[in-house]
C-alpha positions as CSV (number, residue, x, y, z in Angstrom):
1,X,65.0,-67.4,-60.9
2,X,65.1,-64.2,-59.2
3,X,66.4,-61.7,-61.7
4,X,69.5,-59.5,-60.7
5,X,70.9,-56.4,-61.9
6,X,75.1,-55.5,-62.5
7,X,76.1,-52.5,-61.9
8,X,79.8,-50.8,-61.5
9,X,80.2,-48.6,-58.6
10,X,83.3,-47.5,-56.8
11,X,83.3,-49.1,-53.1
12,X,84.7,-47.9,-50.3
13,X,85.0,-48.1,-46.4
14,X,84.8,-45.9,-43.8
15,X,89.0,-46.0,-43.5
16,X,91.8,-43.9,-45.3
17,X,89.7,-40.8,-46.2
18,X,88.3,-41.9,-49.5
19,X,84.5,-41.5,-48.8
20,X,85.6,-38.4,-46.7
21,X,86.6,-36.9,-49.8
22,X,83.5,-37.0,-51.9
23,X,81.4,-33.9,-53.0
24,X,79.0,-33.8,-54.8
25,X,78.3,-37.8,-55.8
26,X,75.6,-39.3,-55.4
27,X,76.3,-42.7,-52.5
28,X,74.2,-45.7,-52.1
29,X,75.4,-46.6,-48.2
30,X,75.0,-50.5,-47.9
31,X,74.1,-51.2,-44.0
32,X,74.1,-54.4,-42.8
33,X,73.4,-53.9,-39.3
34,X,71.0,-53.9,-36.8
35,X,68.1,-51.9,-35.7
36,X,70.1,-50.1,-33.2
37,X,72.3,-49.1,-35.4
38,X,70.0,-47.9,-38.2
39,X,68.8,-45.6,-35.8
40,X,72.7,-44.2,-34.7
41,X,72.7,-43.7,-38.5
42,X,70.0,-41.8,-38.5
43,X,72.6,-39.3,-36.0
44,X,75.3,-39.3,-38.5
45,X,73.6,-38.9,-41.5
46,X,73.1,-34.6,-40.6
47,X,76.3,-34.4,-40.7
48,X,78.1,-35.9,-44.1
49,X,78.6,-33.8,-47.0
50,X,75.4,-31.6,-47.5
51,X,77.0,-32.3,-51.4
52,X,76.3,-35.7,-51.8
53,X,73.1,-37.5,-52.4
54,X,72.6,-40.4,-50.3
55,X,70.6,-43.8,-50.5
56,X,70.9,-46.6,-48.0
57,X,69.6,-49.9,-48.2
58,X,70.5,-53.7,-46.5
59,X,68.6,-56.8,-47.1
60,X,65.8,-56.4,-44.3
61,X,62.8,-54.1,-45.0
62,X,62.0,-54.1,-41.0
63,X,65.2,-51.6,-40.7
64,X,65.3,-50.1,-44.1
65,X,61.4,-48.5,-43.0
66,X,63.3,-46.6,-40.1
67,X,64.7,-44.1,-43.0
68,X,61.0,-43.3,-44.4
69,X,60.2,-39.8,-44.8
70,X,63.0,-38.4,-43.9
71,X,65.1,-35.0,-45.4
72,X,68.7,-36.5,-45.6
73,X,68.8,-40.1,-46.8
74,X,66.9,-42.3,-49.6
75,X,65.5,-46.1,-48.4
76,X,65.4,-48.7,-50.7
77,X,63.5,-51.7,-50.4
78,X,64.5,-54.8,-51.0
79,X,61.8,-57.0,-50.6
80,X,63.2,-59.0,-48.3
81,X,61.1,-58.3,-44.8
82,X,63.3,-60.1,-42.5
83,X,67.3,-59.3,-42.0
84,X,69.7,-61.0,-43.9
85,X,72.8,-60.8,-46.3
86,X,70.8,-62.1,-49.0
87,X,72.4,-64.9,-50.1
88,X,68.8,-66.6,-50.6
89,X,68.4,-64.4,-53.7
90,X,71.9,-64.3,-55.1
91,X,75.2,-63.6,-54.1
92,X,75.7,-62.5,-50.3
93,X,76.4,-58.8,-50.0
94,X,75.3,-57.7,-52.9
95,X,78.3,-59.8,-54.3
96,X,80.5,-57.7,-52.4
97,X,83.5,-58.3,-49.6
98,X,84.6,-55.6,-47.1
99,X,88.1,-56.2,-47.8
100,X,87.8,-55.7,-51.4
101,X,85.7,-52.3,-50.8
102,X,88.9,-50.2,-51.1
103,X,88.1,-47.4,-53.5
104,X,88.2,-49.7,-56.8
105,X,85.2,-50.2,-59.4
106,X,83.1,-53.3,-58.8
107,X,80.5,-55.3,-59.9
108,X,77.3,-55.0,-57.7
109,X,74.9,-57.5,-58.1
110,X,71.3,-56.4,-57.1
111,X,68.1,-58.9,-57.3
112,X,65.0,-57.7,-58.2
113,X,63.1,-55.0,-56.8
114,X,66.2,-53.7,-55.3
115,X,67.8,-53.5,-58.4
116,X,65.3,-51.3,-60.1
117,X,65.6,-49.0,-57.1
118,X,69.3,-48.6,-57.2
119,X,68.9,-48.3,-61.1
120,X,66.5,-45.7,-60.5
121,X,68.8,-43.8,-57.9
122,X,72.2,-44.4,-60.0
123,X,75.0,-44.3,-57.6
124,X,78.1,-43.5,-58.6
125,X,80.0,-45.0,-55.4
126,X,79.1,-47.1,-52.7
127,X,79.8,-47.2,-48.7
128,X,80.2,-50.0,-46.7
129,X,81.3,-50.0,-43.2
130,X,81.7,-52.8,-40.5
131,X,80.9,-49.8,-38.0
132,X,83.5,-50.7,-35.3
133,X,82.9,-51.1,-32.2
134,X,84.8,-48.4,-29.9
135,X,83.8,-49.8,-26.2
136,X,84.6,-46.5,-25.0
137,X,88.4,-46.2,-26.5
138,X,87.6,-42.9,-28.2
139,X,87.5,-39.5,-26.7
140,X,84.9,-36.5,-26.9
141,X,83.9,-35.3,-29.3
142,X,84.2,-38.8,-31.2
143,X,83.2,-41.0,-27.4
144,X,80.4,-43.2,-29.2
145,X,80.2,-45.4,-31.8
146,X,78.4,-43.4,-34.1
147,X,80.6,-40.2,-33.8
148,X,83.4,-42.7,-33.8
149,X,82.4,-43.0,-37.2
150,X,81.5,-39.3,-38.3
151,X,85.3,-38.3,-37.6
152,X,85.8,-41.3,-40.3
153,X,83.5,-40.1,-42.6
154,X,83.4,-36.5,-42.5
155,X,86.7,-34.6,-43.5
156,X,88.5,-32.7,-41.3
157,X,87.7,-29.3,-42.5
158,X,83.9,-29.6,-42.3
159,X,84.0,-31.3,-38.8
160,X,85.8,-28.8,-37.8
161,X,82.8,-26.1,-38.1
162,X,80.3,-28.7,-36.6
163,X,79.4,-27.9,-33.0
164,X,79.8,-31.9,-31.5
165,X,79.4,-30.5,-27.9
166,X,75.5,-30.8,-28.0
167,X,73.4,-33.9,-28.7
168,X,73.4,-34.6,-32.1
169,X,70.6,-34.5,-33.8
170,X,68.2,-37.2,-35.8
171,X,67.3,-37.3,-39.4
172,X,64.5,-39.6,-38.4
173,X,61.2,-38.8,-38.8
174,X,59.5,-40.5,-35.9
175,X,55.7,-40.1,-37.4
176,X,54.0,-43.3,-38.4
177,X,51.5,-42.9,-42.3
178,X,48.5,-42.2,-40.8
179,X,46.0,-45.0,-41.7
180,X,48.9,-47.4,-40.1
181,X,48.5,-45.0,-37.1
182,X,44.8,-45.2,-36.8
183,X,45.1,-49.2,-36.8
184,X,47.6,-49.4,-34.1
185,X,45.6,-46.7,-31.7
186,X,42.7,-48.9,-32.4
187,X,44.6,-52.2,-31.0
188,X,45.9,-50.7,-28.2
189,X,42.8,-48.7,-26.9
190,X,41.4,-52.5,-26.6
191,X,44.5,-53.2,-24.7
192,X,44.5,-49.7,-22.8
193,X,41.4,-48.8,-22.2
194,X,41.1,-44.5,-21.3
195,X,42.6,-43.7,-18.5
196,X,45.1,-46.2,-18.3
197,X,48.8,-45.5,-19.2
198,X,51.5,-47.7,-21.3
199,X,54.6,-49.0,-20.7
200,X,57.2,-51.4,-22.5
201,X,59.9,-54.0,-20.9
202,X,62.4,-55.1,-23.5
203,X,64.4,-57.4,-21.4
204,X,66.5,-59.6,-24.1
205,X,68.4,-58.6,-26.8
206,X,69.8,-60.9,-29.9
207,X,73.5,-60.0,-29.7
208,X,74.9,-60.9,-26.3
209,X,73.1,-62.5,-23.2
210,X,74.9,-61.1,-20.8
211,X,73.2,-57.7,-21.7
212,X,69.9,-59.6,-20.7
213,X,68.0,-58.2,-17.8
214,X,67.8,-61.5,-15.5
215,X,65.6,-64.3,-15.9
216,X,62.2,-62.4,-15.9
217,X,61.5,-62.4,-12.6
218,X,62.6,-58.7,-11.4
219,X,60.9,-57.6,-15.2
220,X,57.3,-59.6,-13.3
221,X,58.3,-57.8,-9.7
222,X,58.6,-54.4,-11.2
223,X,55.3,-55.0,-13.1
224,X,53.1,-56.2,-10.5
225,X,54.9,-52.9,-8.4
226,X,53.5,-50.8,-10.7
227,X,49.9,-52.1,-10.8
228,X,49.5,-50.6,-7.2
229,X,50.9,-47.1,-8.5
230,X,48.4,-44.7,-10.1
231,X,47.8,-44.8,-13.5
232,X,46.5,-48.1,-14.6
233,X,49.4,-49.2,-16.1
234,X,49.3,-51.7,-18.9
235,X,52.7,-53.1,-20.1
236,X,53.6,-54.5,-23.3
237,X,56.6,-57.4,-23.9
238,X,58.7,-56.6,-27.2
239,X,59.8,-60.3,-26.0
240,X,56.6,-61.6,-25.9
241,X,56.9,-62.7,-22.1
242,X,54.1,-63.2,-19.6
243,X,54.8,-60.6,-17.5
244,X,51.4,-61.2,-15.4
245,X,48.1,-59.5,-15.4
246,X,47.3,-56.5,-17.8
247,X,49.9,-57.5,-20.0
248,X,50.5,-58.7,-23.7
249,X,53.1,-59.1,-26.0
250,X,54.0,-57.0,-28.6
251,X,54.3,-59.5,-32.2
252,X,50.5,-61.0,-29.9
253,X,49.3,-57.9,-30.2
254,X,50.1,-56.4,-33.9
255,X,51.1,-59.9,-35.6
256,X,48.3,-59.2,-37.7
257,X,49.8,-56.1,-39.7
258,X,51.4,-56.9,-42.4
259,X,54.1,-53.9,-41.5
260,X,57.7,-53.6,-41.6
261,X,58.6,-53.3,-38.1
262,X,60.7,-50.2,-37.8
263,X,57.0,-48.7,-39.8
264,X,55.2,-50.6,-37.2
265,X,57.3,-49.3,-34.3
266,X,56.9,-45.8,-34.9
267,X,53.5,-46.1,-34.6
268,X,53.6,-47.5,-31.5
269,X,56.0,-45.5,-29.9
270,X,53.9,-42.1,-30.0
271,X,51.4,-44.3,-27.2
272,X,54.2,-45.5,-25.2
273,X,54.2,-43.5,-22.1
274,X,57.1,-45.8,-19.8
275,X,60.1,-47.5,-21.8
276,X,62.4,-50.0,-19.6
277,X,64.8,-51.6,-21.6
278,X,68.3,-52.8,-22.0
279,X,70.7,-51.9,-24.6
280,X,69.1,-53.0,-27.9
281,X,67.5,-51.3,-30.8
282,X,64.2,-50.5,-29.2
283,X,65.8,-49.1,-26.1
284,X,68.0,-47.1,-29.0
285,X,64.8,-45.6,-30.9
286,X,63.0,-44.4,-27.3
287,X,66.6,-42.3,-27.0
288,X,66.6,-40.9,-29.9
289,X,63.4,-40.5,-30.7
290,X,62.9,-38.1,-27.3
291,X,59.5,-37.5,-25.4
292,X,59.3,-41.4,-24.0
293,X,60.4,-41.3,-20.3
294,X,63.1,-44.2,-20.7
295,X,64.9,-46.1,-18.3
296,X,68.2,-47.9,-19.7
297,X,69.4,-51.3,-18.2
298,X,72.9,-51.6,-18.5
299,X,74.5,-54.8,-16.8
300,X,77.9,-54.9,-19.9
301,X,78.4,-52.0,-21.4
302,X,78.3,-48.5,-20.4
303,X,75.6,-45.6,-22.1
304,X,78.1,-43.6,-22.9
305,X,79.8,-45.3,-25.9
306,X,76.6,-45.6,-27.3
307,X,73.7,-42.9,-27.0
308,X,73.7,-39.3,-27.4
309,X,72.0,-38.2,-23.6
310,X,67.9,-37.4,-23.1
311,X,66.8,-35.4,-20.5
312,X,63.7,-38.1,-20.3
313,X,65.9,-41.2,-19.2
314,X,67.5,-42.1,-16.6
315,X,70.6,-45.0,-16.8
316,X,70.8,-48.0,-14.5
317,X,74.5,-49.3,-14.2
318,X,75.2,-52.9,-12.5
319,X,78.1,-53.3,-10.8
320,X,80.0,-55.1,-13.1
321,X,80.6,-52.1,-15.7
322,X,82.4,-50.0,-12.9
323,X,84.3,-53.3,-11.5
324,X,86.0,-53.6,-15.3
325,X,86.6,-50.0,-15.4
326,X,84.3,-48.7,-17.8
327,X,83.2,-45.9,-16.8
328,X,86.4,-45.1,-16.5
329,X,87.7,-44.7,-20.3
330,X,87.6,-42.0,-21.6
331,X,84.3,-41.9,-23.5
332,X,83.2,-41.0,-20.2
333,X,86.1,-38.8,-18.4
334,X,86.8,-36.5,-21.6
335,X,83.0,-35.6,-22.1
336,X,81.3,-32.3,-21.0
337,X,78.9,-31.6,-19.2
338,X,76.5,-31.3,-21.8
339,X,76.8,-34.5,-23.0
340,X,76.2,-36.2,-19.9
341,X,73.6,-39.1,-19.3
342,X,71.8,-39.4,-15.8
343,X,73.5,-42.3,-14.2
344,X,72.4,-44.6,-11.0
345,X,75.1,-46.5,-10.0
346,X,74.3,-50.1,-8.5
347,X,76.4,-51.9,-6.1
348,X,74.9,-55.1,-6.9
349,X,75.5,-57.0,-10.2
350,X,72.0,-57.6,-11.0
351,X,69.1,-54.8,-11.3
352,X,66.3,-54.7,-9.3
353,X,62.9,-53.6,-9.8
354,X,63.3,-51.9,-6.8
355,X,66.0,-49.9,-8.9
356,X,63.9,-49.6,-11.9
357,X,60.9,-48.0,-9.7
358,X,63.3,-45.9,-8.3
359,X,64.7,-44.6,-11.5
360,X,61.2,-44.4,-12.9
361,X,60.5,-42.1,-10.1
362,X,62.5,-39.2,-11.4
363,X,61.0,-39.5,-14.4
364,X,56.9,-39.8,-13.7
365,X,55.1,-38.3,-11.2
C-alpha cells in the first residue's frame, strides 16, 4: 500500500476574490491540465502576488518538468510519469472536489513522494482552478485564456500597475540539464547530419479532432515540398507518422530516455529550426518559448484567445473560424496593435501545404 500523507489547507478557486486576496502565504497551486496549459501558466505566474510563495504540482511528471529551474514557482513531483488524477494511488484529486474548494479547511490527501514534497514546502492554502475556457468572450487586456485568468487571480489594485499591452512574459526557463542536452544533440546529429536543418509537424492533438490538420496527406505534400528547397531538411513527427523520406518520429527517436517529456522537449526544442503545428501544447511551447520560426494551424479556434503573439510565427486560419465569426469577438477587435498575431486568412476549409510553404516563406529565407 502506497503510503499517503493528510494535510489541512485552505482551498480555493479562482472565483469571488479569495486567492486574489492573499499576501504573503505560501500556495501549493494544484494543475490538472494539459501541457499547453502548463506552459500559459508559466505567463501568469509573473504576475501574482510577488508576496506569496508558490508551488505547483498535478499527477503527471511529463508537465510538472516544464516548471524546472525556474525563478517564480516550485515543481513537485509526484512520481507518477504519465497524466492522471491519481486515483491509482489514492483518492482522485488529491481527495479534493472543485465545488468544495471554496475557501474552507480541508483534508488533502497526498501519496508518497508527493507527500513528502508538499510536507517539505508546507502550504498554508491551496489553488485549484478549472481554467475556463473564454473562446474569445473576453476583452483586451484579459482576451486569452490565460489573462482571462490573471484578472481572476490578481487583485484589482496590483493589475492595475501591470502594463498588459505588451506580450507577457514567461517564467519558463527553456534550457534543458546539460548531460540530457548532450544526449539528445547526439541522437539527432545521427538523424541530421551537418548541414541539414530541422523541422517538426505536430498534426493531431488529444482534445478535439476537428483541430486535426487533415488526414496526413497535405502534412506528406508539404514535406516532400520542402525536400527540393535548400537546406536539407529533416522533419520529425511528435505523432510518430510516416511522413516519407528523411523523416522519423519523435517517441522512435528519444523512446530510449528515460525523461519526463516537458525535460525531454526542451532539449529538443533548442535544435528545432521549423515548427508546423496545430493548436496543442507543443505548438504552445514553440510560442512561448520564442526563437523557433512557427507556423500555427488553426482550422476551430482562433490564435487569439490563446497565445500571446511572436514575431517568428506566422498563423494559418481555415475558413471555418471566420464563417462562425470568430475573429470577430472581441478577443480580436478590442486588442492593439501590439498584441497582434500575423494572420493568413484561408478561403478554403482545409490547409494546404501550399499555404504552409507560403507562410513558412515569411519566416525562412
Amino acid at each position: 500500500m502506497i503510503p499517503t500523507t493528510t494535510l489541512q489547507v485552505r482551498a480555493m478557486r479562482e472565483d469571488r476574490g479569495r486567492f486574489a486576496a492573499l499576501h504573503g502565504t505560501r500556495v501549493l497551486i494544484y494543475w490538472p491540465h494539459g501541457f499547453g496549459d502548463w506552459i500559459h501558466f508559466g505567463a501568469i505566474a509573473p504576475l501574482l502576488d510577488p508576496s506569496n510563495s508558490y508551488a505547483i504540482t498535478r499527477f503527471g511528471d511529463d508537465y510538472v518538468a516544464a516548471m524546472e529551474a525556474n525563478a517564480r514557482v516550485e515543481p513537485l513531483f509526484s512520481g507518477v510519469r504519465a497524466p492522471s488524477d491519481g486515483g491509482e494511488l489514492g483518492p482522485p484529486h488529491l481527495g479534493l472536489t472543485l465545488r468544495r474548494c471554496n475557501g474552507r479547511l480541508l483534508d488533502v490527501e497526498l501519496p508518497h513522494p508527493l507527500g513528502v514534497a508538499v510536507r517539505r514546502f508546507a502550504p498554508d492554502a491551496l489553488l485549484w482552478t478549472d481554467y475556463p475556457e473564454t473562446e474569445g468572450r473576453t476583452a483586451y487586456p484579459f482576451h486569452t485564456k490565460a489573462r482571462n485568468l490573471v484578472r481572476l487571480l490578481v487583485d484589482k489594485e496590483r493589475l492595475a500597475t501591470l502594463d498588459l499591452s505588451a506580450p507577457l512574459n514567461n517564467a519558463i526557463d527553456f534550457a534543458a540539464p546539460s548531460d540530457l542536452q548532450r544526449r539528445v544533440d547526439e541522437i539527432l546529429a545521427r538523424f541530421a547530419p551537418t548541414g541539414s536543418r530541422i523541422g517538426v509537424i505536430s498534426r493531431r492533438g488529444i482534445t478535439a479532432a476537428r483541430k486535426n490538420w487533415g488526414d496526413g496527406s497535405e502534412a506528406r505534400a508539404f514535406v516532400a515540398g520542402m525536400r527540393r528547397e535548400p537546406g536539407g531538411w529533416r522533419f520529425i513527427s511528435m505523432d510518430d507518422e510516416d511522413l516519407g523520406e528523411n523523416t522519423a518520429g519523435f517517441r522512435a527517436l528519444f523512446g530510449d530516455l528515460d525523461e519526463p517529456f516537458a525535460r525531454l522537449f526542451k532539449a529538443f526544442a533548442r535544435r528545432v529550426e521549423l515548427f508546423v503545428g496545430i493548436p496543442a501544447g507543443p505548438l504552445h511551447f514553440a510560442l512561448a518559448r520564442a526563437g523557433i520560426p512557427t507556423v500555427g494551424l488553426w482550422t476551430a479556434h482562433h490564435p487569439d484567445w490563446y497565445d500571446e503573439p511572436n514575431p517568428n510565427a506566422v498563423h494559418i486560419v481555415g475558413r471555418y473560424v471566420r464563417d462562425r465569426g470568430f475573429d470577430r469577438r472581441v478577443a480580436t477587435t478590442t486588442k492593439p496593435p501590439s498584441l497582434r498575431h500575423r494572420l493568413l486568412y484561408l478561403d478554403t476549409l482545409s490547409i494546404g501545404a501550399g499555404d504552409v510553404r507560403e507562410a513558412v516563406a515569411q519566416l525562412i529565407t
